[in-house]
C-alpha positions as CSV (number, residue, x, y, z in Angstrom):
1,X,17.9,-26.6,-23.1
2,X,17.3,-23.6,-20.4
3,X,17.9,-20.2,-22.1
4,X,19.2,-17.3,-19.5
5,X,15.9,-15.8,-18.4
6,X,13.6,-17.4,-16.2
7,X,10.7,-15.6,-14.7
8,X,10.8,-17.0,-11.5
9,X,14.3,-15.0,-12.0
10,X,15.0,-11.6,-11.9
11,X,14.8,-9.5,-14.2
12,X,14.0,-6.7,-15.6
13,X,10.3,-5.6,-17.3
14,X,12.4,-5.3,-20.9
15,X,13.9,-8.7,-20.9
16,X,10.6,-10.7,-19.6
17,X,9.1,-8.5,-22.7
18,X,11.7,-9.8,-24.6
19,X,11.3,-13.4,-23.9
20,X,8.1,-13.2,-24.0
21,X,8.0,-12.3,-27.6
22,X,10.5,-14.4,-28.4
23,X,8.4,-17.5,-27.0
24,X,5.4,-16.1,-28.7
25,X,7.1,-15.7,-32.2
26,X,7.6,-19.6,-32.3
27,X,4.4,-21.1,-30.6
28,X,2.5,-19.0,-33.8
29,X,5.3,-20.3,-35.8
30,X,3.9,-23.7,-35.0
31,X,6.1,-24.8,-31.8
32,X,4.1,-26.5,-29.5
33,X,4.0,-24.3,-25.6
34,X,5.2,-27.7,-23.5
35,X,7.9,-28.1,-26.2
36,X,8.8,-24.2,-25.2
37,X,8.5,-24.4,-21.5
38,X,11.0,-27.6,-22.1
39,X,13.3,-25.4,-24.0
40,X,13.3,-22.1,-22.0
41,X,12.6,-23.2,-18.3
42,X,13.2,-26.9,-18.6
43,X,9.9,-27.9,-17.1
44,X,8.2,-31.0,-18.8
45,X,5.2,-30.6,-16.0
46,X,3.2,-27.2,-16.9
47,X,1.5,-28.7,-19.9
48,X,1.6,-24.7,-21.8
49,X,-0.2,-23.7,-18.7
50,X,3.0,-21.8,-17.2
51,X,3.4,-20.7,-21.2
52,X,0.2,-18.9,-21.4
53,X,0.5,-17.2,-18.2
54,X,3.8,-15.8,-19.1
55,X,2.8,-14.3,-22.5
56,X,-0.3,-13.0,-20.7
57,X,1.3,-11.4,-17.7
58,X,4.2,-9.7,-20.2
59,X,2.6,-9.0,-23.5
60,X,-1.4,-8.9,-22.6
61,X,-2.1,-11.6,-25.2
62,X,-4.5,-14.7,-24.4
63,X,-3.1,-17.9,-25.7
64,X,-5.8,-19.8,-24.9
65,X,-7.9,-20.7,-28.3
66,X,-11.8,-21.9,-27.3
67,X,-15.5,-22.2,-29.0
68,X,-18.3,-20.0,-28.3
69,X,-19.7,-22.7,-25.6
70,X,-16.2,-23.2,-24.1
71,X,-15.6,-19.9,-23.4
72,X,-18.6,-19.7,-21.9
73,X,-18.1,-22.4,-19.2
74,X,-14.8,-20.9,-18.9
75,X,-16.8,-17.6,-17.6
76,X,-19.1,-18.9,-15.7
77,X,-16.2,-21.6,-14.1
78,X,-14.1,-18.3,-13.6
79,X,-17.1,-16.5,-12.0
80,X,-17.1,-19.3,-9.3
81,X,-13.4,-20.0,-8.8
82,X,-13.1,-15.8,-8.0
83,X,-16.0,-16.1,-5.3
84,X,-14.3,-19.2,-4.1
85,X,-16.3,-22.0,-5.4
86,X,-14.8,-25.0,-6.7
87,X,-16.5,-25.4,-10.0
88,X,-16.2,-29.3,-10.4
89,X,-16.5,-32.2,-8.2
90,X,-12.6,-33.1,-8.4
91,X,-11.7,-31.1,-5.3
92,X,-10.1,-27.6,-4.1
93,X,-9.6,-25.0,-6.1
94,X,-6.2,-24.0,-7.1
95,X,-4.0,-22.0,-4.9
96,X,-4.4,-18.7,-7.2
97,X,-7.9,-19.1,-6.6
98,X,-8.2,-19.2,-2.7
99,X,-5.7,-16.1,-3.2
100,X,-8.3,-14.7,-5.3
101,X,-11.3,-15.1,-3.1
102,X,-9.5,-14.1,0.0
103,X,-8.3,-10.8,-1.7
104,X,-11.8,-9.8,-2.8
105,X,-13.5,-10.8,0.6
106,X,-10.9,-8.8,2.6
107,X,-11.3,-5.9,0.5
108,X,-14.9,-6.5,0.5
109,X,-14.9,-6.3,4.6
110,X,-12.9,-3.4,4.2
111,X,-15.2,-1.2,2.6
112,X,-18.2,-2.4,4.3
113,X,-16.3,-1.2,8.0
114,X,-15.4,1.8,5.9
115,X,-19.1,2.6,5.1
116,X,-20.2,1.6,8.6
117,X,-21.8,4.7,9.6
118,X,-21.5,3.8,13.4
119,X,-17.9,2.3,13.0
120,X,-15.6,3.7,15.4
121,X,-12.3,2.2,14.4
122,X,-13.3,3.2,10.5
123,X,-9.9,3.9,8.5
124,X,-8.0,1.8,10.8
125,X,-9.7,-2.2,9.9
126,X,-9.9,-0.5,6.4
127,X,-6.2,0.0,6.4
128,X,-5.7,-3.5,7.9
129,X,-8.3,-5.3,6.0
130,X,-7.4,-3.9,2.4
131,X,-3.0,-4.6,3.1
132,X,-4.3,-8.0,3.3
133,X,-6.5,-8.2,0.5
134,X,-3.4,-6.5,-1.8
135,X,-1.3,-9.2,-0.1
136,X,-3.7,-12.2,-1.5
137,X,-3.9,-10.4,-4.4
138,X,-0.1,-9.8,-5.3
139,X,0.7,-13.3,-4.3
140,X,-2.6,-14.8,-6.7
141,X,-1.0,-12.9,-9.7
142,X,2.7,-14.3,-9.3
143,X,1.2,-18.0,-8.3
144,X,-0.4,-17.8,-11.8
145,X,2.7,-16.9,-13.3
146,X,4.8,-19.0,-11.7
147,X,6.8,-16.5,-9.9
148,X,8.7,-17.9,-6.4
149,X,7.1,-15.4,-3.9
150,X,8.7,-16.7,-0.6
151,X,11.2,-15.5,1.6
152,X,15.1,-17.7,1.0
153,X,17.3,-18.0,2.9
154,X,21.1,-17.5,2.1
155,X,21.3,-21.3,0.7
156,X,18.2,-21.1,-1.3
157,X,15.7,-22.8,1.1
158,X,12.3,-21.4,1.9
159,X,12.2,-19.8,5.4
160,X,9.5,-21.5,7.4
161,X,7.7,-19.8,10.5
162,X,5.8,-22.5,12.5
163,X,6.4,-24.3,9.8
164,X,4.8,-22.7,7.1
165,X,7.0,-20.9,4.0
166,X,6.9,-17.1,4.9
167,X,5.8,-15.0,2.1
168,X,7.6,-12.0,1.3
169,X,6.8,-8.7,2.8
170,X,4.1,-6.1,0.9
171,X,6.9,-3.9,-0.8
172,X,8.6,-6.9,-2.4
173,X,5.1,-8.4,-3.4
174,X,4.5,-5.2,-5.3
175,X,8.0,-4.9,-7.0
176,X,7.5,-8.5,-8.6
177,X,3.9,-8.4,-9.4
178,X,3.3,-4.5,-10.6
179,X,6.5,-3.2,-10.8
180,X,7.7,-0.8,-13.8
181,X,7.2,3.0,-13.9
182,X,3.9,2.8,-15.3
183,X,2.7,1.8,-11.4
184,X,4.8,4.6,-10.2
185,X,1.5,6.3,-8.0
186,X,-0.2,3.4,-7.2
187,X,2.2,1.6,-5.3
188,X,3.3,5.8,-3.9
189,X,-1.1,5.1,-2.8
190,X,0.1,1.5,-1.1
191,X,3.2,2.8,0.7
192,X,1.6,5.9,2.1
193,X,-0.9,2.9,3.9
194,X,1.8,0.7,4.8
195,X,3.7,3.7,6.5
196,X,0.4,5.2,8.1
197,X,-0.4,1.8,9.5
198,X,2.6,1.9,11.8
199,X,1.8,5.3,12.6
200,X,-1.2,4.6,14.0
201,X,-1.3,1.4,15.0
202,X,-2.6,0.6,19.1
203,X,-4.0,3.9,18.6
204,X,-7.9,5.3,17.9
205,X,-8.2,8.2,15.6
206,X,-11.5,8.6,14.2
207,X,-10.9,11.7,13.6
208,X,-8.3,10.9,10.8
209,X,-10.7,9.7,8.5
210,X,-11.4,13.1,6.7
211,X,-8.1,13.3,6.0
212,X,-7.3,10.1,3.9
213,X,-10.9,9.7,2.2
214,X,-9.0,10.7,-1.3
215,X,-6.3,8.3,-0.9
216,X,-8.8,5.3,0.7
217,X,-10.7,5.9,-2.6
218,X,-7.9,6.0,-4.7
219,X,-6.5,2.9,-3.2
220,X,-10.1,0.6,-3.4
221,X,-10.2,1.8,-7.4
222,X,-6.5,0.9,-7.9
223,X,-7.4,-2.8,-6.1
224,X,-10.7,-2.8,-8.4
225,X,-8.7,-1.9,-11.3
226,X,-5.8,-4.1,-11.1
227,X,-8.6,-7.4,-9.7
228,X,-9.9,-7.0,-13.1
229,X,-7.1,-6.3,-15.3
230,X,-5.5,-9.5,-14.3
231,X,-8.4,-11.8,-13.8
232,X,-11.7,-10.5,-15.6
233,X,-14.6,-8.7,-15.1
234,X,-15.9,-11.6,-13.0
235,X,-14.1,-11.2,-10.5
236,X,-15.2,-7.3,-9.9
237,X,-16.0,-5.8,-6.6
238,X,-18.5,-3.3,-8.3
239,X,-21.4,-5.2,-8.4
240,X,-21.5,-5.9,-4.9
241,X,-21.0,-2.4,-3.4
242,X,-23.7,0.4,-3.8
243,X,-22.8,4.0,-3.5
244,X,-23.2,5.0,0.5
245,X,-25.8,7.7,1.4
246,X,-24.3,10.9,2.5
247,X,-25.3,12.9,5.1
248,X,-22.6,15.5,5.0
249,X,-22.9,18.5,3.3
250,X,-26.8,18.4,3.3
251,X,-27.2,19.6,6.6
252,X,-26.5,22.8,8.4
253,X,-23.3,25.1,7.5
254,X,-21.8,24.4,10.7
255,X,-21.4,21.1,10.0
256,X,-18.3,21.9,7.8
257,X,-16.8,24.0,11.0
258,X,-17.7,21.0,13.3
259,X,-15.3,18.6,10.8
260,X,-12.3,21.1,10.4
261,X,-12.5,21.4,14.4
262,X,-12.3,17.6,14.7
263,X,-9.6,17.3,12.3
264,X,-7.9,19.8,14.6
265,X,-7.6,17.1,17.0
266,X,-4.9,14.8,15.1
267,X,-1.6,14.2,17.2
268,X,1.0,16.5,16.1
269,X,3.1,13.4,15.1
270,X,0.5,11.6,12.8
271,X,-0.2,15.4,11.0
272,X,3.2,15.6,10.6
273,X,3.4,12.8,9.0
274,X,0.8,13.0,6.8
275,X,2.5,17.0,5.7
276,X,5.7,15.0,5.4
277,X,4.9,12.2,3.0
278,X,2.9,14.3,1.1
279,X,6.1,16.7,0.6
280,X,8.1,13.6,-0.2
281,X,6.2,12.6,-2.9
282,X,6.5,13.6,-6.2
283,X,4.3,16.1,-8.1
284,X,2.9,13.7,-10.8
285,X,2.6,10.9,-8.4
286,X,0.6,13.7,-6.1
287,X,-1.4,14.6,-9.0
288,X,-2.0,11.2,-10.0
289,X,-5.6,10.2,-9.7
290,X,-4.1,6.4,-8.5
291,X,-2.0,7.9,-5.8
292,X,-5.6,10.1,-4.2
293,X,-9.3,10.6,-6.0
294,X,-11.3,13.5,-4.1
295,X,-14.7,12.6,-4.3
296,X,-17.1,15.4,-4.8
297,X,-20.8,14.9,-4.0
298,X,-23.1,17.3,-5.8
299,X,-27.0,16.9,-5.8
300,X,-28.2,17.0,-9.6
301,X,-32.3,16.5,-10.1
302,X,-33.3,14.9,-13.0
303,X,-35.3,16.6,-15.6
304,X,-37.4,14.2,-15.0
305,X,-38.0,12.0,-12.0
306,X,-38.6,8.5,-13.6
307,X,-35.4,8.9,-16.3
308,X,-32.9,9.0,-13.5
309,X,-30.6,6.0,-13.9
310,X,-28.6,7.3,-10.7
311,X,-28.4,9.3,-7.7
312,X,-25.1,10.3,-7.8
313,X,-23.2,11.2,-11.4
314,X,-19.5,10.6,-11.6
315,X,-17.2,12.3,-13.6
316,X,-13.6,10.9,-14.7
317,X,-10.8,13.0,-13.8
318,X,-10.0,13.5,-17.6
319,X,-13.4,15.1,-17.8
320,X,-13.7,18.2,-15.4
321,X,-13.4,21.6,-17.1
322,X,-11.1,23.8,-15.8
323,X,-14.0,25.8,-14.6
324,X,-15.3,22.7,-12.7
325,X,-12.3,21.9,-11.4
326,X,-11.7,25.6,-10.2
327,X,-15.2,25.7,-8.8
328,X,-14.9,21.9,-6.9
329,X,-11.3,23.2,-5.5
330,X,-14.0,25.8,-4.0
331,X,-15.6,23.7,-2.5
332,X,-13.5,21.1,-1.2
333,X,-13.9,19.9,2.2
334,X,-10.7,18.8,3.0
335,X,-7.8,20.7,1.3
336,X,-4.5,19.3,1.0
337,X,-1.5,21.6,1.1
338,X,1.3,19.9,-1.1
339,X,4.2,21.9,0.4
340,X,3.4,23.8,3.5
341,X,6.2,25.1,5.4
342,X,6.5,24.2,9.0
343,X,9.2,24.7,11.0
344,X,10.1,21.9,13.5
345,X,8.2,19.1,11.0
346,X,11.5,17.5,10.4
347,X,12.1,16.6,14.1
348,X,11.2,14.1,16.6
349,X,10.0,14.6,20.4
350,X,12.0,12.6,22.8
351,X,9.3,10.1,23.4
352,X,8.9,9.0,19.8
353,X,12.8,9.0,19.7
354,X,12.7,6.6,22.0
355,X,10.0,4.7,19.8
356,X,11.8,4.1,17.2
357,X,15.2,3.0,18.7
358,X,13.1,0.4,20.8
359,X,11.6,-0.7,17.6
360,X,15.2,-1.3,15.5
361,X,17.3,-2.2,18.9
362,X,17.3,-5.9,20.2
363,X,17.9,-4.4,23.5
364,X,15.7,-2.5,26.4
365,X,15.6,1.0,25.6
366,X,13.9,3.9,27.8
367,X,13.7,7.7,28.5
368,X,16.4,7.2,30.9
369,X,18.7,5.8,28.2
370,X,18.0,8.5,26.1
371,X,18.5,11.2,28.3
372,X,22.2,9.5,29.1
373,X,22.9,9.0,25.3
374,X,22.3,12.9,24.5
375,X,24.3,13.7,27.4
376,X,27.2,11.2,26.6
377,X,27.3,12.4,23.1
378,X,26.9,16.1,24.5
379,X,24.2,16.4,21.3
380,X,23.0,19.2,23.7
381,X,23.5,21.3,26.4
382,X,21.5,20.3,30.1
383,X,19.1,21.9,30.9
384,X,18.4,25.8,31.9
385,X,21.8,26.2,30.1
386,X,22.6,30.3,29.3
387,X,22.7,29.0,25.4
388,X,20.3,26.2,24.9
389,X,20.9,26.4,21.0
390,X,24.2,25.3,21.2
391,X,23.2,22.0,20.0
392,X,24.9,19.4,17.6
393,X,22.3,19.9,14.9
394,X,23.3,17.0,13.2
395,X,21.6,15.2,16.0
396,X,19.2,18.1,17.8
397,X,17.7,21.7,17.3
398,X,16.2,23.8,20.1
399,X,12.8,25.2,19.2
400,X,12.9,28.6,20.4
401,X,9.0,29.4,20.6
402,X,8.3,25.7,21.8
403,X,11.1,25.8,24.2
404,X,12.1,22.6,24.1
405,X,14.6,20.2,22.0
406,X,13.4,18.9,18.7
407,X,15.7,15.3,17.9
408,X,16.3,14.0,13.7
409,X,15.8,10.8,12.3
410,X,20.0,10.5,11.9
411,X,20.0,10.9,15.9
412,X,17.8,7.4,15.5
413,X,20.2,5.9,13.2
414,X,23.4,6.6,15.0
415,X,22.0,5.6,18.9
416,X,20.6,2.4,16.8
417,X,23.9,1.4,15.1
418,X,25.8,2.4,18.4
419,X,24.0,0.5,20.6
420,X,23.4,-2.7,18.5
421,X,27.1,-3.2,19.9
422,X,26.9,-4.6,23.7
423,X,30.3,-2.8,24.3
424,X,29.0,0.3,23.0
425,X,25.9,0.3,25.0
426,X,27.4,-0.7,28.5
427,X,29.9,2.8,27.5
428,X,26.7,4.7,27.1
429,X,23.9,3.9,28.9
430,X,25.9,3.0,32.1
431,X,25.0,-0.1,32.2
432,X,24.7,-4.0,30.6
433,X,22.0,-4.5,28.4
434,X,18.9,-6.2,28.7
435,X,17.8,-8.2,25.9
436,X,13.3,-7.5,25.1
């Protein structure tokens, strides 16, 4: 008999906990974990293998009982399976596996673009490369657990594209395999990627790559973190990366002027975007070494040369003085101002008004139409007007040192919802629309 949770369900954290224990309490009480995947979910085909992953996911306990030897070919089976190597000759390895492999391999390629000292499209692949590997990732966690990750439609049936299921989107991936408070800043880290990536996408920025090194690292130690947490220290990233030479910092002192000049060069939209998330989010998320990690390279000689075990020394955040920290803050190379006042941050330029309407709208949308929606809905006055501030500032805000008109995001919203409407859209723009 089915109880009322199933994990493939929702739910909240509390009642999977809840269940959980419950089922745990009576397989030590002797009940038998197919007789309690029978009883709870009503599935005779699991053979306790849906059991343990359940109790491992929500209470961290391993249910699995082997000898010395057995959990030894279970390592070294689990150490092939995570580079994506079947380790028997009975076939392919199960789908939580390739999920596996192709989540370490893309983070993998990710960091070795990232360290590519004459890689020109540097944070962009990495941003690419590493959504994909938390994709595989996300999706190798809930196929373990037995949690339905695919898009449904309004009957219950698996969307299909080509004819493949379609997975759900990042966001939703994250919400059912780390949700909960206590991954509050690392999925703040993942959104800020997801959002940057539209931001920059079709474009080349090198020079943006100052400017989310803390947040890159933060993100790679979150993936390396949460890799092994679920799935053991074989299946670690560490041992194959090395610590990447440096040539920053060792050189002349104008090489510190040379990077705050390039970093100069960002387009006004993607710096304010960066100042604008970065206001948005919230101080213990900001502060949270899982949201961004500075990294602070500082050349230490050994008291003597042959007992050096390392190059470099790192230093957990909950292990820098206050003097340290003070002194690194110094130092810092790229500072980050948490709330820096600016004045038109808030608003949009006509062209990337236009942008974002053509992305939401199903219809053709131009400058042209803009400029006939603001003067339909008289959000401002034309130009060379006596009193250019007499604007609707729901909508628009004249800039007086820029000299120009400054459009919000509910300006967005309302030509997006007005225009859906064909009707609504002829009345504005002048004209029928044309579907993209």
């Amino acid at each position: 008999m089915a109880t009322e949770q199933d994990p493939d369900t929702e739910g909240n954290d509390e009642e999977h906990r809840r269940l959980a224990e419950e089922m745990h309490a009576r397989w030590q009480a002797g009940e038998s974990k197919s007789h309690l995947e029978i009883a709870y979910w009503d599935d005779g085909t699991s053979h306790g293998k849906r059991f343990t992953a359940y109790v491992r996911r929500w209470l961290g306990i391993e249910t699995e009982r082997r000898s010395e030897q057995t959990e030894r070919i279970h390592q070294l089976e689990a150490l092939l399976r995570a580079h994506g190597v079947s380790p028997t000759d009975a076939g392919d390895l199960a789908e939580e596996h390739r999920l596996l492999a192709k989540a370490r391999e893309s983070a993998l390629a990710a960091v070795r673009v990232y360290n590519d000292p004459v890689a020109g499209f540097r944070t962009e692949t990495f941003i690419i490369l590493m959504v994909i590997g938390w994709n595989a990732l996300f999706q190798a966690i809930l196929e373990r657990g037995g949690v339905d990750y695919y898009q449904r439609d309004a009957e219950g049936g698996q969307v299909l594209v080509d004819g493949r299921p379609k997975v759900r989107d990042t966001r939703e991936l994250a919400g059912l395999a780390i949700g909960g408070a206590e991954k509050k800043a690392l999925r703040a880290n993942l959104d800020f990627f997801l959002r940057l990536r539209h931001q920059i996408a079709h474009r080349y920025l090198p020079v943006l790559d100052p400017h989310i090194a803390s947040e890159a690292q933060a993100m790679l130690l979150n993936f390396e973190n949460l890799l092994v947490g679920q799935f053991g220290e074989d299946a670690a990233l560490a041992d194959r990366l090395a610590v990447p030479l440096q040539l920053s910092g060792f050189r002349d002192a104008g090489g510190l002027h040379s990077l705050r000049k390039a970093q100069a060069q960002l387009p006004t939209d993607v710096l304010a975007f960066l100042r604008r998330h970065r206001r948005e989010v919230d101080d213990d998320v900001l502060r949270s070494s899982e949201y961004a990690l500075p990294i602070f390279f500082v050349p230490v000689a050994a008291n003597r040369e042959r007992s050096a075990e390392a190059v470099v020394r790192f230093i957990r955040p909950g292990e820098v003085t206050h003097e340290m920290e003070v002194e690194l803050q110094r130092l810092a190379v790229v500072a980050k101002s948490k709330r820096v006042p600016v004045a038109s941050d808030d608003l949009l330029r006509p062209s990337e008004v236009v942008n974002l309407v053509k992305e939401r709208l199903p219809f053709r949308f131009t400058s042209d139409g803009h400029q006939r929606a603001w003067k339909f809905y008289k959000v401002r006055p034309p130009t060379g007007a006596a009193e250019p501030e007499a604007t609707d500032d729901r909508y628009c805000r004249w800039d007086r040192l820029l000299r120009g008109y400054g459009y919000t995001r509910s300006w967005v919203d309302k030509l997006v919802e007005d225009l859906s409407n064909q009707d609504t859209y002829k009345q504005v723009i002048g004209f029928q629309p044309e579907t993209r």
